[in-house]
N, C-alpha and C positions, 0 to 999 in steps of 0.2 A: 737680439741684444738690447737693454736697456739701461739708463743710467742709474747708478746707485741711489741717488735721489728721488726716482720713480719707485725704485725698490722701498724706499723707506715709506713713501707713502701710502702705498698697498696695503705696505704690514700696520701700519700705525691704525688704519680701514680697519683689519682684519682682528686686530688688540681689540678695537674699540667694540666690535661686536662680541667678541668674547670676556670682557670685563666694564662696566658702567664707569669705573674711576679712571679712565682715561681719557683725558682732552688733551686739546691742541689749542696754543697761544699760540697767535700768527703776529708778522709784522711786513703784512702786505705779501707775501710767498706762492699763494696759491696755486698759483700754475706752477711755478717752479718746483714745489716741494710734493705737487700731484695731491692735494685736500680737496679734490672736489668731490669724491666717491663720499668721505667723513663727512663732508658738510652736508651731502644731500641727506643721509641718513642719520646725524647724529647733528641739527643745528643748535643744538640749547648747551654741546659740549666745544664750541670752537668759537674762541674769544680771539675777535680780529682787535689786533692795538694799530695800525697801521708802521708808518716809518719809526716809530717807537720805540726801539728796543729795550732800553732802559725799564720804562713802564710795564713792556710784554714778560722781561724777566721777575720785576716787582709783582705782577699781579699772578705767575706762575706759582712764585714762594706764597705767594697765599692760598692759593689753591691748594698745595704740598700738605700746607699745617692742618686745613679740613679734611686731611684724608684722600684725594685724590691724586691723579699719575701726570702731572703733565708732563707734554713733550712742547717742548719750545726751540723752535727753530728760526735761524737767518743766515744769511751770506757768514762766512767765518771770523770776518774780518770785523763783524758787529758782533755776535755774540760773544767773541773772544776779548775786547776790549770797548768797544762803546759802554757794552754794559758790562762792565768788569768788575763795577764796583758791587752791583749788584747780586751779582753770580758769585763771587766771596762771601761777604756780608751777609745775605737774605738766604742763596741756598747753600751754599756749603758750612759755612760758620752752623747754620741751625740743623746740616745733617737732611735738607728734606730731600724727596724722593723725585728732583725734578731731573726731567731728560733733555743736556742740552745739543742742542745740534748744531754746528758748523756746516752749511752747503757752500758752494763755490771754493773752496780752497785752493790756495796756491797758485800758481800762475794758470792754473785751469780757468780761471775767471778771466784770462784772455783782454779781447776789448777794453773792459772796464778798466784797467791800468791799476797801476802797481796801488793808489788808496784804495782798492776790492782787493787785493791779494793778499793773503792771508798766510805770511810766511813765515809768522810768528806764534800764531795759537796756541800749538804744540806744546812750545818751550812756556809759554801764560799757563795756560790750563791742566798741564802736569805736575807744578809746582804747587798750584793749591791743594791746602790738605785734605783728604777724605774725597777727590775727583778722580774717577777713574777715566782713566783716554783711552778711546778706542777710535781707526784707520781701518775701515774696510774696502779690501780690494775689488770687489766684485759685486756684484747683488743678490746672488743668494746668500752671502755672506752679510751683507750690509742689512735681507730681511731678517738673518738669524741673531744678530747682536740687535737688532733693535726690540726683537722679542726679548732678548737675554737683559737688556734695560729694564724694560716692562717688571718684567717678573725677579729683578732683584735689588731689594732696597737699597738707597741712599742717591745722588747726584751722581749723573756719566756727564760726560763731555764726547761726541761722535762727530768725524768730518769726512766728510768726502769731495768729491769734484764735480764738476758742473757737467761732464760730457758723456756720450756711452762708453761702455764698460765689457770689456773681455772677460766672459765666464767660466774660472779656470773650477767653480765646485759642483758636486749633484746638487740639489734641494733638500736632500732630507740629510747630507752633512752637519753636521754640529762644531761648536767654537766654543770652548769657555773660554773666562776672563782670565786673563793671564795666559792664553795659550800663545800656539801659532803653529803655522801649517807648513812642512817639506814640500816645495812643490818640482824641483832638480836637485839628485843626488849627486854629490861630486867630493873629490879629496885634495882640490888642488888651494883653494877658496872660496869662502862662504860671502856670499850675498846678503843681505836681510834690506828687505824694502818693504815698506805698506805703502798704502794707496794705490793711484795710477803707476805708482814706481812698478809696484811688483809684476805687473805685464810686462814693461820693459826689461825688467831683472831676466825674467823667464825667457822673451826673444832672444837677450844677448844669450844666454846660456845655452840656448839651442844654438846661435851661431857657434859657438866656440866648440861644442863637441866635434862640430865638424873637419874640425883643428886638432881631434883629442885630446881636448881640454876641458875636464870636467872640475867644474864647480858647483855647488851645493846653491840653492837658491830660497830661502825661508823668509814663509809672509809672514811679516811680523804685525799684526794687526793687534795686537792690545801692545798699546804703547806703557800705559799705568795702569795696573800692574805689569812690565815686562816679562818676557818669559827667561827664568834664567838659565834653566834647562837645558832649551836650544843654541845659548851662549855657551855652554859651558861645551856643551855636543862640537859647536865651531870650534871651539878654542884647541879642544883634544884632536879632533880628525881634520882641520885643516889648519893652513899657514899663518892664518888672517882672516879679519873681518873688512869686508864692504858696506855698509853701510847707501841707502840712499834713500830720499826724499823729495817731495814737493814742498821746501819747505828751507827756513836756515837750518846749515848744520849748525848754529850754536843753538843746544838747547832741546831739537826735536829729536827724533829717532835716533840719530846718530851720538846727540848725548846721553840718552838711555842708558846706551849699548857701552858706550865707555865709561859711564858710571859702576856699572854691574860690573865689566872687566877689570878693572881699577879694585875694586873694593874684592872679588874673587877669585878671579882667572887672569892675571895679568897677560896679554892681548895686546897683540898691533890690530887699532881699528883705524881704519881709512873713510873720510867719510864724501860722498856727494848729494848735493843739494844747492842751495843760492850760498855763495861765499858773501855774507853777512854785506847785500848790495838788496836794492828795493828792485821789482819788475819794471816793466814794461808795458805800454797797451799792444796788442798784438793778438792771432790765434795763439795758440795753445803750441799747434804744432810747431810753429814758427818761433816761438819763445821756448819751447822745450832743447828749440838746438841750440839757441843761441846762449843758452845758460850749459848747454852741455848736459841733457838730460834727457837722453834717448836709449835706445836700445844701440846703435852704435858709439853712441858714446860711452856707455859702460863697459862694453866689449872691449873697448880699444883701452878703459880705464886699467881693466881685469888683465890684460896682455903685457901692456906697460910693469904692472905689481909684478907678475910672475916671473919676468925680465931680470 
C-alpha cells in the first residue's frame, strides 16, 4: 500500500512522458508529493517557487495561457486559501487548464496542527465557478483522476491526505467526473464518504452486517460535479443519507449532498465531520477519535439512526 500522494506523483511522471505540455509548479513538495522520478527526467519542465504559493499559482496561470498543463501542488491548506485570490482571479476567471492540488488535508496533517488542516477547502474551492472538486479514496483511484485532469480541459481542484491508503480498486478501473463508486450494498442506510472517510465507511459496514445490518456504503469522490444519481438511488432504496468527511460539515461533502437533496429528492441527511470547531496537533489516529471519526464511530453513529 501507498499513499495517495505517491500515487499522484507516479502518474503526473507518467503524463509527463506521454505529453510535453505537462509541468509541475512546486512550492518546496518534493519529497512529499514524490517529483523526483519528473525532475530527473523532465528538469526544464518543474518550476520550484519555493514557500510561495501565491507566486507558484501566479506563474501556473501563465503557463495555462501558452498552452501548457500545469499541475500545481501544496499542503491544502495553502492552495486552498493562501492563494485563493489567485486560483479565482488568474485561473478560474480565465477558464485556464491548471491542475490544482491539495496534499495533507484534514486532520490527516496531524502534527502540524490545526493552521495545516485544511478543514475548509472543500466548501472554498466548490463554490468557485467553472472548479471541478475531486476526493480520492485510494490510489489507484487518485492515479486515475489525475490522468482524467490531464486529459480534460479547464481548472480541477484534487485533495487527498498525507498517510497510506487502503486499496479498495483494480488499476485498470475507471472514474468519470461526476461519478462514484458502490462499494457496500445495503437497504437499511446509505453512507457517502470520500477520502480517508470511505475506508472507515466500509470497516463500519462490514461490522454492522455482522449485526444484520446492511447498509449501502458509496465513494463519493467527485464532490463538483456531484453524482446525482447515487443521491437519488439513496433516497429511493434507503431511509437516509450519512454523510462523512475529513473536513467541516458546513460546506464539504455533506453540503453537496443536501444541496441536491433539497433542490430534488427531499432526504434526511445526517452529516459527520469537524462540527464547525478547528483541529488539533496530534496523530491522525488519535485525532480521528477524538473528533469521532472512525470506523467505530460511524457504526455506533449508523446504530443510534436506525434506533
Amino acid at each position: 500500500m501507498i499513499a495517495n500522494r505517491v500515487a499522484y506523483g507516479n502518474m503526473v511522471h507518467k503524463l509527463a512522458m506521454e505529453d510535453e505540455r505537462i509541468t509541475v509548479v512546486d512550492s518546496d513538495c518534493i519529497n512529499v508529493l514524490n517529483y523526483g522520478e519528473f525532475i530527473k527526467d523532465f528538469p526544464d519542465r518543474f518550476f520550484e517557487c519555493g514557500i510561495a504559493e501565491q507566486n507558484m499559482v501566479s506563474i501556473a496561470a501563465g503557463l495555462a495561457s501558452c498552452g501548457m498543463i500545469p499541475f500545481v501542488a501544496s499542503f491544502a491548506v495553502f492552495t486552498s486559501m493562501r492563494a485563493l485570490d489567485q486560483v479565482r482571479n488568474m485561473i478560474c476567471y480565465n477558464g485556464y487548464s491548471v491542475k490544482i492540488v491539495g496534499t495533507h488535508a484534514g486532520l490527516e496533517t496531524g502534527f502540524d496542527g490545526a493552521t495545516h488542516q485544511a478543514i475548509e477547502d472543500m466548501a472554498i474551492m466548490r463554490a468557485i465557478p467553472g472548479l471541478r472538486v475531486l476526493a480520492p479514496s485510494t490510489p489507484n483511484m487518485t492515479a486515475k483522476l489525475t490522468r482524467l485532469m490531464a486529459e480534460t480541459d479547464g481548472p480541477f481542484y484534487m485533495i487527498f491526505g498525507r498517510e497510506i491508503n487502503q486499496e479498495y480498486y483494480p488499476e485498470n478501473m475507471e472514474f468519470t467526473l461526476g461519478g462514484s463508486r458502490l462499494l457496500r450494498d445495503g437497504d437499511r442506510l446509505t453512507v457517502m464518504a470520500c477520502g480517508r472517510m470511505v475506508d472507515f465507511a466500509v470497516r463500519a459496514a462490514d461490522q454492522l452486517i455482522k449485526e444484520g445490518i446492511r447498509v449501502r456504503v458509496v465513494d463519493m469522490y467527485s464532490i463538483k460535479p456531484i453524482d446525482g444519481k447515487a443521491i437519488e438511488a439513496a433516497v429511493s432504496d434507503t431511509a437516509c443519507i450519512l454523510t462523512v468527511e475529513d473536513h467541516n460539515t458546513i460546506g464539504g461533502l455533506g453540503g453537496a449532498v443536501s444541496e441536491y437533496v433539497t433542490e430534488h429528492c427531499p432526504c434526511k441527511v445526517l452529516k459527520m465531520g469537524m462540527r464547525d470547531e478547528f483541529g488539533r496537533s496530534g496523530s491522525s489516529a488519535d485525532l480521528f477519535e477524538m473528533y469521532g471519526l472512525t470506523a467505530d464511530s460511524i457504526a455506533a453513529r449508523i446504530r443510534e439512526l436506525l434506533e
